[in-house]
C-alpha positions as CSV (number, residue, x, y, z in Angstrom):
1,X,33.9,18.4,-7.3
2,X,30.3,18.6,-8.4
3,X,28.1,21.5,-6.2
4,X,25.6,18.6,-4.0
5,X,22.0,18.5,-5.9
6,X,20.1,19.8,-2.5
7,X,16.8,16.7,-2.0
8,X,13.5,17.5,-4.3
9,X,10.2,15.8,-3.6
10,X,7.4,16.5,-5.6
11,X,4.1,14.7,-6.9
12,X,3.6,14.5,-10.8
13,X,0.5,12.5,-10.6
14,X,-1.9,11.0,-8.3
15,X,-4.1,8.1,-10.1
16,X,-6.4,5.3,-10.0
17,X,-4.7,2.4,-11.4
18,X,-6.9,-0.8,-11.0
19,X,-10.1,-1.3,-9.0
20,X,-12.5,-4.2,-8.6
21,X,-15.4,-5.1,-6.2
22,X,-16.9,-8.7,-5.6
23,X,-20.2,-8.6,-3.5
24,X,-20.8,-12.5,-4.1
25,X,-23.2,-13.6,-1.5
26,X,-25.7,-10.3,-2.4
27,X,-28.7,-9.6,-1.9
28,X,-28.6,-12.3,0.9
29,X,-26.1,-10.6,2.2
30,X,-28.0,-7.7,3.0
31,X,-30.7,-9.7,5.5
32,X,-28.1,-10.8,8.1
33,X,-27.0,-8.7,11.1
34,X,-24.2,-6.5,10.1
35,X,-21.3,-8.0,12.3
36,X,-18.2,-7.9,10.1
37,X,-14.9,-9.1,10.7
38,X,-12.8,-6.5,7.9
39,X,-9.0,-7.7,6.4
40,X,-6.9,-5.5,5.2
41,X,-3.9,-6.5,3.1
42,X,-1.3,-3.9,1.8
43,X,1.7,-4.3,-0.4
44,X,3.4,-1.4,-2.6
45,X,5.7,-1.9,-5.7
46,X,7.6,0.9,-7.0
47,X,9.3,1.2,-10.6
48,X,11.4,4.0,-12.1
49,X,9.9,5.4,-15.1
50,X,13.7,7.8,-15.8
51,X,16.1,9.8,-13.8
52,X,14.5,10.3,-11.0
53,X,10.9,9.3,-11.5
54,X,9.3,6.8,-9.8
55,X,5.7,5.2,-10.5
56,X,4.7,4.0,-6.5
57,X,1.8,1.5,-6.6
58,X,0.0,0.7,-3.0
59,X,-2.3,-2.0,-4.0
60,X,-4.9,-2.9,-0.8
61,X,-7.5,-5.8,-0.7
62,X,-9.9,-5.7,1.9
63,X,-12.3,-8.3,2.5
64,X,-15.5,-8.2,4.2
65,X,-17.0,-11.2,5.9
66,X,-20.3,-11.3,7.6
67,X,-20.9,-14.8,9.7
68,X,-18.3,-17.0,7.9
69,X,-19.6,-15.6,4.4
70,X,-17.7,-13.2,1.8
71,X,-19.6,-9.7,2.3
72,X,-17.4,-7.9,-0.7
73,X,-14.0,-7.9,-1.6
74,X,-12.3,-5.0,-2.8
75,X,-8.9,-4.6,-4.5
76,X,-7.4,-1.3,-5.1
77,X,-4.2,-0.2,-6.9
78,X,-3.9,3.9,-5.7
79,X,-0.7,4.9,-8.0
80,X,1.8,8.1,-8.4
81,X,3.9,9.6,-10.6
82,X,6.7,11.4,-8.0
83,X,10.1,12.8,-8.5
84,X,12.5,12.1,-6.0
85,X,15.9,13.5,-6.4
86,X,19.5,14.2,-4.2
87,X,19.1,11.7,-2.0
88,X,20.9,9.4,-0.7
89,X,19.7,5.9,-1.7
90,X,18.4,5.1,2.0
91,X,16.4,8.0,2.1
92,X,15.2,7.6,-1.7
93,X,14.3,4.0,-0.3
94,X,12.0,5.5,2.4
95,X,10.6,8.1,0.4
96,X,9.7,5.6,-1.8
97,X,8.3,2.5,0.5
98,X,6.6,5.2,3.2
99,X,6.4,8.8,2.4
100,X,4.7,7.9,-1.2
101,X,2.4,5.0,0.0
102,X,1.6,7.9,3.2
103,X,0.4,10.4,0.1
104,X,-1.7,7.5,-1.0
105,X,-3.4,5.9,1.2
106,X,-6.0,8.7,1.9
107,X,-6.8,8.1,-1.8
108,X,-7.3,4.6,-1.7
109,X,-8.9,4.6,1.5
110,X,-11.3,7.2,-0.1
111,X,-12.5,5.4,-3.0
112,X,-13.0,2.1,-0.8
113,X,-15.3,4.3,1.2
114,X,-17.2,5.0,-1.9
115,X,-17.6,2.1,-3.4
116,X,-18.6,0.3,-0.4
117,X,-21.6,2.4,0.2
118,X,-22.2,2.5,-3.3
119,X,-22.6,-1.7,-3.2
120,X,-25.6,-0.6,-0.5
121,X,-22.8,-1.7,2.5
122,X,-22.2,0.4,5.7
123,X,-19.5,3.0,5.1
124,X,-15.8,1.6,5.7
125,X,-13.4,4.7,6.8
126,X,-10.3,2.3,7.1
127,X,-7.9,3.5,9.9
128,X,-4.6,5.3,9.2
129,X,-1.8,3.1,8.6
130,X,1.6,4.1,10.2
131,X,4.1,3.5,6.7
132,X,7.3,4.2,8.5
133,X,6.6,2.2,11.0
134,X,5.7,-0.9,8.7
135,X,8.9,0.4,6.4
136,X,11.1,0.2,9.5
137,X,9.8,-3.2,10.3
138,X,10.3,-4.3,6.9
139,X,13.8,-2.8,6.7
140,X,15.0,-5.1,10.0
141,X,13.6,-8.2,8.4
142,X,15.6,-7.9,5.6
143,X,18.7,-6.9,7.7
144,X,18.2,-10.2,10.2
145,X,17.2,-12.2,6.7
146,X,20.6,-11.1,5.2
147,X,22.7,-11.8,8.4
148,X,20.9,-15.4,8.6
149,X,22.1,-15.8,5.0
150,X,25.6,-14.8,6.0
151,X,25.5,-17.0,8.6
152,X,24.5,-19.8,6.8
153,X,26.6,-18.9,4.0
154,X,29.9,-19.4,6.2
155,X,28.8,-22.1,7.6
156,X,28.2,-24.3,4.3
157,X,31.5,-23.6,3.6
């Protein structure tokens, strides 16, 4: 009986893998009240690389607008090399689509900072973003999605 491999976590590499910003109504923009309504939209993708190692990619857009008008847009893919190892494939699941995009976000949420006051905006500290909580959430869609689909499976036939 093979001896259990006991779980290993660790970070490889922390990078920045794609980043644009799109200020398209400047410098008119910049002579309106500041009164923005901020969206934030989040997805993460996750590839293995070998045994083991997983590229994780949190990718956010966040979009600025000021009185009905595009301020900026901003689209950021924060990235990581991590090795995840003697799990099972649950917990390499959650490691994967929380604990990972968790060791990101501060990244992202950094450079959007940045560049935002850079493009002569009013600094954007996003707020922290619970990723268990939206990895539970997505993990009981899928369960009710796949029962549904059972459902209608027996039923059809």
């Amino acid at each position: 009986m093979p001896e259990e491999q006991a779980p290993q976590f660790s970070i490889q590499r922390i990078y920045l893998k794609d980043l644009s910003l799109e200020a398209p109504n400047s410098p008119q923009s910049f002579t309106q009240e500041w009164k923005p309504e901020i969206n934030l939209e989040m997805n993460t993708q996750s590839q293995e690389l070998g045994p083991d190692v997983y590229e994780v990619v949190l990718t956010l857009t966040v979009t600025s607008k000021n009185e009905e008008e595009t301020a900026f847009l901003i689209e950021i893919q924060q990235a990581g090399i991590f090795v995840v190892s003697g799990m099972e494939e649950a917990e390499t699941h959650h490691a994967l689509g929380a604990f990972c995009p968790n060791i990101l976000f501060p990244y992202a949420r950094e450079t959007i900072d940045s560049l935002v006051v850079k493009a002569s905006f009013p600094a954007l500290m996003l707020a922290p973003v619970n990723f268990d909580a939206l990895f539970a959430q997505q993990m009981e869609q899928m369960h009710e999605e796949a029962t549904a689909n059972a459902v209608t499976d027996e039923t059809q036939h």
